[in-house]
C-alpha positions in Angstrom: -31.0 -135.8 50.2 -29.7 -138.3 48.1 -26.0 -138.1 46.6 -26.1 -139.0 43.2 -24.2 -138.3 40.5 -24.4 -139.3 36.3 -21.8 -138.9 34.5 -20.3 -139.7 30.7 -17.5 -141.9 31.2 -15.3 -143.8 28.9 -17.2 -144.7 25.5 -20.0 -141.9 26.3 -21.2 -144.3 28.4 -23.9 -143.2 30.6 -22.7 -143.9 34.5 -24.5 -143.0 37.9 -23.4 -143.1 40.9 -25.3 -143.1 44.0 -23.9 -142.6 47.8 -20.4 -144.0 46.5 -21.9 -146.8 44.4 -21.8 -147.3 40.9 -25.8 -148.4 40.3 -26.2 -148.1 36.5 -23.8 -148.6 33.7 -25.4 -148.1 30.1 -23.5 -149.4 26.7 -21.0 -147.1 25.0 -21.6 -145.6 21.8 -18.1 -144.9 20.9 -15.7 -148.3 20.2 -12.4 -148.5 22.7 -9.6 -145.7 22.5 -6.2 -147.0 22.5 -5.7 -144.1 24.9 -7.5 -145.7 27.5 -5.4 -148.7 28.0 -2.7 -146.0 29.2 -5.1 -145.1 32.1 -3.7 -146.1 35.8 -7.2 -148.3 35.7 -7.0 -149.4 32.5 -10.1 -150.0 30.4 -9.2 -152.0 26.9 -12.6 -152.5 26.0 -15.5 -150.5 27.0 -18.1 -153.5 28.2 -20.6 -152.2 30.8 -18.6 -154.3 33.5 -15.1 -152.8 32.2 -17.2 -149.8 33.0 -18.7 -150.7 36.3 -14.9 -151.5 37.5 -13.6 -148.6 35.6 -15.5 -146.0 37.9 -14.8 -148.4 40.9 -11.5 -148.1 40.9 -11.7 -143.9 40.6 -13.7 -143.9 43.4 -11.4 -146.1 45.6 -8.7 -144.6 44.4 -9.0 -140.9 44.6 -12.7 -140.8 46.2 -14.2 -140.1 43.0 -18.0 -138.5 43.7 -17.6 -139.2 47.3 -16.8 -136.4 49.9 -13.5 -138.2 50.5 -12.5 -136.9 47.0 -9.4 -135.9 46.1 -8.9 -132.3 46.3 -5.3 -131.4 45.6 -2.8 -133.6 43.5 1.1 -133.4 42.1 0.8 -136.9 40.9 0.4 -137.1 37.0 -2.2 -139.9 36.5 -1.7 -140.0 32.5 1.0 -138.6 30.5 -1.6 -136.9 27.7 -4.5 -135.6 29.9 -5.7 -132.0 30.1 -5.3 -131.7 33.9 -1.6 -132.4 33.2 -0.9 -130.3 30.8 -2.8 -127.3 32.2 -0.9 -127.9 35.8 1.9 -128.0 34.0 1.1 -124.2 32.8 0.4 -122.7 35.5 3.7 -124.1 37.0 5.5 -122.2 34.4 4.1 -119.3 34.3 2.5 -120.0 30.3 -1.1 -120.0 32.0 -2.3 -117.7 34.3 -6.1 -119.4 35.4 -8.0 -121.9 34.5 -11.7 -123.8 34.5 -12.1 -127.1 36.2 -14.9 -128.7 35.6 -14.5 -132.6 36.1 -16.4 -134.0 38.9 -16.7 -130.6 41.0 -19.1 -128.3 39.2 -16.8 -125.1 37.7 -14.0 -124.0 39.6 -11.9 -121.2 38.3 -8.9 -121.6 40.0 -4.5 -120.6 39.9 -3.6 -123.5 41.7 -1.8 -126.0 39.7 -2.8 -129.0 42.6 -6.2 -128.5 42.1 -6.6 -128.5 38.3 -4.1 -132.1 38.6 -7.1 -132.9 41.8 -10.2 -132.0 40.4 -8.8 -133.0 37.1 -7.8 -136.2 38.2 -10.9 -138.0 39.7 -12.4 -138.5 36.2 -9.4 -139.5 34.5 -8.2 -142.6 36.9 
């Protein structure tokens, strides 16, 4: 069976990954989002090989579409993302559940560590 996984990364651009390597890297249709530079891998212009070590980086840092992935997480990888601020709910009560759906399929879930997790390994 072969482990592959496409994605839409930064840009739209079109990313697969294949047993832990990054293997294609299309262009982006979208022009760089100032956003992006606050990433903890930044990515200030949205080349294919700003890409290519974009994705790199998630997967050595948090296992990104490896079985090493990260799972659960407290750490806050960017101060505006959506993992953030729904972990940040369910902490407080003001959510009750929630959808993941970065990197791991859907995952309905109450546990603040694994929307900041699953959240997390697309957002590096």
């Amino acid at each position: 069976m072969i482990d592959e996984h496409v994605m839409e990364a930064l840009g739209r651009t079109r990313v697969v990954v294949r047993g832990g390597k990054v293997v294609e890297v299309g262009g982006a249709l979208i022009t760089p989002c100032p956003l992006a530079s606050k990433f903890e891998g930044p990515a200030r212009i949205f080349s294919k090989k700003e890409m290519r070590r974009n994705i790199k980086f998630g997967i050595k840092k948090v296992g990104m579409f490896t079985k090493e992935g990260l799972i659960l997480s407290d750490e806050e990888f960017v101060p505006f993302g959506s993992s953030e601020l729904i972990s940040f709910g369910l902490k407080r009560g003001i959510a009750e559940g929630t959808i993941v759906a970065d990197g791991a399929g859907t995952v309905a879930t109450q546990n603040p560590l694994s929307v900041q997790g699953l959240g997390a390994g697309c957002l590096v």
